[in-house]
DRENLUMKE-39844 format. One line per field, with one value per residue (C-alpha): residue in three letters; y, z, x. Coordinates in nm, 2 decimals. Layout:
REM DRENLUMKE-39844
resn ala	...
y Y	...
z Z	...
x X	...
REM end
This chain:
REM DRENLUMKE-39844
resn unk	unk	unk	unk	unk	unk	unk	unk	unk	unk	unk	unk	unk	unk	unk	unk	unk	unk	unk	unk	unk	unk	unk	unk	unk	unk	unk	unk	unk	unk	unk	unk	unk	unk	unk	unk	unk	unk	unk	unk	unk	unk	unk	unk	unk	unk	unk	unk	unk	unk	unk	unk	unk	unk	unk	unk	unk	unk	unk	unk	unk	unk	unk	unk	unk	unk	unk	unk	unk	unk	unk	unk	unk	unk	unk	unk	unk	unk	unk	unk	unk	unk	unk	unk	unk	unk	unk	unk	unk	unk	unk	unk	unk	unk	unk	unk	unk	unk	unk	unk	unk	unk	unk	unk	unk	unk	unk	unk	unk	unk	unk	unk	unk	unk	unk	unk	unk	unk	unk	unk	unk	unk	unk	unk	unk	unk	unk	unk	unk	unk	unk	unk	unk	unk	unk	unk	unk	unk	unk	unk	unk	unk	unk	unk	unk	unk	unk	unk	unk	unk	unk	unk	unk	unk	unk	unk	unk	unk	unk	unk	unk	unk	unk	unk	unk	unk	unk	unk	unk	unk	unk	unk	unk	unk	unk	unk	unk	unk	unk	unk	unk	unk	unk	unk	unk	unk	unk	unk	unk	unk	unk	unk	unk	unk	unk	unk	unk	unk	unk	unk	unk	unk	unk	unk	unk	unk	unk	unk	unk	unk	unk	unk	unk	unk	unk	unk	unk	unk	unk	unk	unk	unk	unk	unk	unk	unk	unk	unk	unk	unk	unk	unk	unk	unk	unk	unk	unk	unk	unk	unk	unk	unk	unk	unk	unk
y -0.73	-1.01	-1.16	-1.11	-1.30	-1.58	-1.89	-2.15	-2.42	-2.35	-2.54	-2.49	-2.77	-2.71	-2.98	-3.10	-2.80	-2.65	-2.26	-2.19	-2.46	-2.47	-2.09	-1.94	-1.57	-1.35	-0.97	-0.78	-0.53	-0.18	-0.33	-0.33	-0.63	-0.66	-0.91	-0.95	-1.20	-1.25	-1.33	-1.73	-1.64	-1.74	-1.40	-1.39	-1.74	-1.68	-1.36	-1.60	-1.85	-1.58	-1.41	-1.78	-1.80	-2.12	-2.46	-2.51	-2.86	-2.82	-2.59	-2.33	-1.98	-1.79	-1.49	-1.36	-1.68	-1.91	-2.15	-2.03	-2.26	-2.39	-2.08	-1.88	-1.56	-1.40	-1.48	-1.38	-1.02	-1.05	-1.10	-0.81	-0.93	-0.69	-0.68	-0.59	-0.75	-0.73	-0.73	-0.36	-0.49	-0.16	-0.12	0.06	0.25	0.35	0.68	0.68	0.77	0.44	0.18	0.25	0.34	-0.04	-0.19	0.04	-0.08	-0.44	-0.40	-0.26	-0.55	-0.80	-0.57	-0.48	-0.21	0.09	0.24	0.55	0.39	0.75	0.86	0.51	0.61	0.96	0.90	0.59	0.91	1.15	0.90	0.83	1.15	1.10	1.29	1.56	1.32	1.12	1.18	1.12	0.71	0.48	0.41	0.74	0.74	0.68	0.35	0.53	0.64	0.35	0.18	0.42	0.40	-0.01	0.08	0.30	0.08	-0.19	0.11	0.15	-0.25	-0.16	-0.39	-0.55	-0.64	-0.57	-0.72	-0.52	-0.66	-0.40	-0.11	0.14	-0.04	0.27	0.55	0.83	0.94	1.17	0.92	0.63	0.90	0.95	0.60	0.52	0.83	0.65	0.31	0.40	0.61	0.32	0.12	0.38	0.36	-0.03	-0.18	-0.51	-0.45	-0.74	-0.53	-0.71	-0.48	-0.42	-0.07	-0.14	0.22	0.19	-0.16	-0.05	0.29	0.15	-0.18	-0.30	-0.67	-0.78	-1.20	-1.24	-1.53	-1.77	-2.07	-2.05	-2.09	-1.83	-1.75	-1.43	-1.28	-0.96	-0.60	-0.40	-0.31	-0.66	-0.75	-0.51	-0.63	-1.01	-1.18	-1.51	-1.21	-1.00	-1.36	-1.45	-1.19	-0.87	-1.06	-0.90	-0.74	-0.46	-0.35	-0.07	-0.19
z -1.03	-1.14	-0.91	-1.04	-0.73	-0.61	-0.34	-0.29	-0.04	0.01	0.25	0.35	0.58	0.77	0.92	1.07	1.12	0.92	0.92	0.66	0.62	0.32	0.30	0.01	-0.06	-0.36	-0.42	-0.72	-0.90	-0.72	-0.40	-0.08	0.05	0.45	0.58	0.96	1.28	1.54	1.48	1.35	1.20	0.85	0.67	0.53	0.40	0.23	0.05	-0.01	-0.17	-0.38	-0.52	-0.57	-0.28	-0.12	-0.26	-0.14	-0.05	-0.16	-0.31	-0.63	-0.66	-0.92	-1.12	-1.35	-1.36	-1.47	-1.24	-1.15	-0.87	-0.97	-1.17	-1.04	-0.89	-1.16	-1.37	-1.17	-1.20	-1.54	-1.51	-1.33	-0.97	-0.70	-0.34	-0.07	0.26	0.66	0.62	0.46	0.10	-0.04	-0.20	0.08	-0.11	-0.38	-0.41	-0.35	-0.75	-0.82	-0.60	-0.81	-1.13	-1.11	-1.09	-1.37	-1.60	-1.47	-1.63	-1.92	-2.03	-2.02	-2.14	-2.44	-2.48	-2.50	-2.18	-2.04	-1.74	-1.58	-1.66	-1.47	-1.20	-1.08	-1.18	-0.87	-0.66	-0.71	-0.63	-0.27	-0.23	-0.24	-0.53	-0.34	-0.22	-0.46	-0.46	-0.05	-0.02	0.12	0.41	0.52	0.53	0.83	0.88	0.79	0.48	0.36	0.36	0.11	-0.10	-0.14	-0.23	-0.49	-0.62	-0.61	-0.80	-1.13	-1.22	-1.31	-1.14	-1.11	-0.76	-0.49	-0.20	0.11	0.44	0.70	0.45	0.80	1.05	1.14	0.98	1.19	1.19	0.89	0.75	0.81	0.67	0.35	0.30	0.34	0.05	-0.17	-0.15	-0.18	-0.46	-0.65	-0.60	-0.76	-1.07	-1.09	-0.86	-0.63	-0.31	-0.03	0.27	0.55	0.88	1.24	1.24	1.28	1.26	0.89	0.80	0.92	0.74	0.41	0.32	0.13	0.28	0.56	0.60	0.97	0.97	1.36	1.36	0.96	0.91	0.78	1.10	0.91	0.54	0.61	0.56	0.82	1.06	1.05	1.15	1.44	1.61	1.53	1.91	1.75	1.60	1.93	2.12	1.89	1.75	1.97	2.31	2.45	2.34	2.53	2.26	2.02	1.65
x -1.78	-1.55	-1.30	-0.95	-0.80	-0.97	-0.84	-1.02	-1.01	-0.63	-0.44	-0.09	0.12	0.46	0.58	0.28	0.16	-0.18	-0.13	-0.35	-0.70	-0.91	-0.95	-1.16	-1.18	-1.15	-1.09	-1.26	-1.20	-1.18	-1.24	-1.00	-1.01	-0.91	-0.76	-0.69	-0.61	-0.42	-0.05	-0.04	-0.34	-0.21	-0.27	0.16	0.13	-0.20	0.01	0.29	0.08	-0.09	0.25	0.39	0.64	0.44	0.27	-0.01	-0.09	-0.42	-0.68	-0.64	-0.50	-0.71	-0.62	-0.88	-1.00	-0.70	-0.53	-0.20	-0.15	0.17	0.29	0.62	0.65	0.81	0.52	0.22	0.42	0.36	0.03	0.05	0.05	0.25	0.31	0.49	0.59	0.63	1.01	1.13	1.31	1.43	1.75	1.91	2.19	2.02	1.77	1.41	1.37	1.60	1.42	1.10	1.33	1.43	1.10	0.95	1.26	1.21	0.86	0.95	1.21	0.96	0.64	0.80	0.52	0.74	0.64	0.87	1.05	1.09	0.79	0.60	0.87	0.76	0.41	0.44	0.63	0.34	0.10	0.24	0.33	0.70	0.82	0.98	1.22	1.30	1.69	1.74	1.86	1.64	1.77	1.78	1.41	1.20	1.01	0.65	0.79	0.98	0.67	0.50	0.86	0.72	0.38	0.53	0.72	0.52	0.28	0.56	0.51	0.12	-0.05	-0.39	-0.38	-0.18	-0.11	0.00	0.13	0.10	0.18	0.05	0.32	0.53	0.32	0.20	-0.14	-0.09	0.07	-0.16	-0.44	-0.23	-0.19	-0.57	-0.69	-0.42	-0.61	-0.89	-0.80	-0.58	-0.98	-1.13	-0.86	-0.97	-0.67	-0.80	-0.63	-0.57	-0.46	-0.31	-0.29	-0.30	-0.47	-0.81	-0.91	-0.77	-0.93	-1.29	-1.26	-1.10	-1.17	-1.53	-1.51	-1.30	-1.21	-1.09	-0.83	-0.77	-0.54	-0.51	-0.91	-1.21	-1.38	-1.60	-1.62	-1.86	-1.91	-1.67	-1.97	-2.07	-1.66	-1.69	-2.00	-1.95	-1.89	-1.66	-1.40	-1.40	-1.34	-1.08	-0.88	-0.97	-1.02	-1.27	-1.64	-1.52	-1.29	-1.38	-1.31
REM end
């Protein structure tokens, strides 16, 4: 398969500080991509840089093959781009059904392809499993499931790829379960994924191809089983051999 996001030798300076250094990696087409490190690593500036929040200072940003290095957020949505982040972003007041209701009708006024708002909207709900919740607010719900509310929503845009920073942060294990079927699922259906998490368990079950990020640099692109038994990522990231990834 194609690549439909592709970076290549990206660099990204603050201050004089490099936290992300000529990185190159690409996700296809129904593949979930991993992407993990310790803290620092670089992994939420790469997503920045992809969704158009951060220049880099060097290097291209790749969508199905044309440059949109320099291109704005608000147009790599249109090409179909979503994502979600660290930081909860729901719109606290209004109802589970709304915060995905918006970004369906956001999609709609600039698709101008006659799509059914509503329709987008609790087909995103049934997907995550949320539909029989839909009129509680949002910030009512617990973290776990505020952070499938995001997915969904990020779910009624239609994208291509998504991009998901730590979408299992606060989910039980049911939950963390539920979210991993729904991935793999959304793969199957054609989605690239770039998944950005802490639960290794979910990475190493999940995820095709895994790129393991220290001090803003590629230190392994592999297989999961090859992640898990590679000695430089158990130094770096896991800190011991000892540990079980």
């Amino acid at each position: 398969m194609s690549a439909l996001l592709e970076f290549r030798e990206v660099s990204v300076v603050y201050g004089g500080v490099t936290a992300v250094d000529k990185v190159s990696m690409s996700a296809e087409a129904g593949q979930i991509h991993g992407l993990i490190g310790p803290n620092g690593a670089g992994k939420s500036t790469l997503f920045n840089v992809a969704s158009g929040l951060v220049q880099p200072r060097q290097g291209t940003v790749l969508l199905e093959g044309a440059d949109i290095t320099a291109m704005g957020s608000y147009k790599r949505a249109r090409l179909r781009m979503a994502r979600t982040f660290q930081q909860l972003e729901l719109f606290g007041v209004l109802s589970v059904y709304d915060n995905v209701l918006t970004a369906a009708e956001i999609r709609r006024s600039w698709a101008r392809d006659h799509s059914d708002s509503k329709a987008d909207a609790l087909q995103a709900l049934e997907r995550t499993g949320l539909a029989e919740m839909a009129q509680e607010r949002s910030d009512r719900l617990p973290t776990g499931l505020a952070r499938l509310l995001e997915v969904a929503r990020a779910l009624a845009t239609r994208p291509k790829v998504l991009l998901l920073d730590e979408p299992a942060a606060g989910l039980n294990e049911q939950e963390t379960r539920t979210l991993g079927k729904l991935l793999i699922g959304l793969a199957d259906d054609g989605l690239a994924i770039v998944l950005v998490e802490h639960d290794m368990d979910l990475v190493m079950q999940i995820c095709s191809v895994v790129t393991v990020l220290n001090l803003g640099k590629v230190l392994l692109t592999a297989a999961p089983d090859d992640v898990r038994k590679d000695q430089a990522v158990l130094s770096a990231y896991l800190g011991s051999a000892e540990v079980n990834v």
